[in-house]
matplotlib code that plots the C-alpha trace (Angstrom):
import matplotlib.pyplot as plt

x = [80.3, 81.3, 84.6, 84.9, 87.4, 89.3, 92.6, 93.8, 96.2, 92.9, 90.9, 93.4, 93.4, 90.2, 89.1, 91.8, 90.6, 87.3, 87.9, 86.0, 87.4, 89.6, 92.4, 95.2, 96.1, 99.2, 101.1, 104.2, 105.4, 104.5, 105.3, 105.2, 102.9, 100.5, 98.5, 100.1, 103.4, 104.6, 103.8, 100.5, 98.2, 94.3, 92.1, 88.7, 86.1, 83.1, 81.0, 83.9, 87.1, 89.5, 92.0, 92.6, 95.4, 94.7, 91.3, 90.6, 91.3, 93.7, 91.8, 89.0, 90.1, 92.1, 88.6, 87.2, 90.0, 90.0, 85.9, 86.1, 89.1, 86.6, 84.2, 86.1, 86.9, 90.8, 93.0, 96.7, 99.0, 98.6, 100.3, 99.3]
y = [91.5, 91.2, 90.2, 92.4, 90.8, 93.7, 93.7, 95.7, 97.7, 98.9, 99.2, 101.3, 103.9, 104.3, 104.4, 107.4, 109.4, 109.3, 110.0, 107.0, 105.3, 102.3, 100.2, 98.9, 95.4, 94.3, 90.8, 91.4, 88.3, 84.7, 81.6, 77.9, 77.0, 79.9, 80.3, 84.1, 84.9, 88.2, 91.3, 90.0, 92.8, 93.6, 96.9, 97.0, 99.4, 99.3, 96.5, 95.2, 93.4, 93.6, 90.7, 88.2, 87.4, 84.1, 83.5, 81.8, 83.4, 85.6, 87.2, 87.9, 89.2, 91.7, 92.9, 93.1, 95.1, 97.0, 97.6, 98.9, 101.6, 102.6, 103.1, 105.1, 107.2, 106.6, 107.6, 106.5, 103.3, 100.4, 97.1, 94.1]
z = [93.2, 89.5, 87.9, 84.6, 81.9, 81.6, 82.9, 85.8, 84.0, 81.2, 84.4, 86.6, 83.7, 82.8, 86.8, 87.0, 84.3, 85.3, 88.6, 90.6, 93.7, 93.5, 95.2, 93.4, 95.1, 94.9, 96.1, 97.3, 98.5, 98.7, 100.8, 99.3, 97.1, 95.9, 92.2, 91.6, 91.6, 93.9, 91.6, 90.9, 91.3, 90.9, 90.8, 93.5, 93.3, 95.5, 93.1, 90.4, 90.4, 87.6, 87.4, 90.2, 93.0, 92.6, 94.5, 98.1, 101.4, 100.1, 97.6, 99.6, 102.5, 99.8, 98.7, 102.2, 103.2, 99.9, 100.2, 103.6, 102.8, 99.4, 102.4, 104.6, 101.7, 103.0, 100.3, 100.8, 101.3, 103.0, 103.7, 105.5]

ax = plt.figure().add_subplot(projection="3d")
ax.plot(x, y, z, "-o")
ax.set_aspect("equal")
plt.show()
């Protein structure tokens, strides 16, 4: 997996307009003591992350869940 420096917002655009698969990530809420705030958000694709939720468990089961939508070739919505 590799973490490109640019940010998700560069990344989201540039992923659209070529057309290749991604999931926007987005933290919607938080609970105690967390390193991102809600709102924090990060683009996937099936080998690159663009920015971060704040890393640990959180963070990767985003990108597990994210990877395996990519590989469903879901397109749509999703909240967990």
């Amino acid at each position: 997996m590799t973490q490109a420096p640019e940010a998700w917002h560069a990344a989201l655009n540039r992923l659209q307009l070529s057309g290749t698969p991604h999931v926007l990530a987005t933290q919607v809420t938080s609970a105690g003591s967390t390193p991102r705030e809600p709102g924090a958000r990060m683009v996937i694709t099936a080998d690159t992350i663009f920015d971060t939720l704040g890393g640990g468990t959180f963070e990767w089961q985003t990108i597990s869940a994210a990877r395996d939508f990519l590989q469903q070739g879901s397109a749509g919505f999703h909240l967990e």
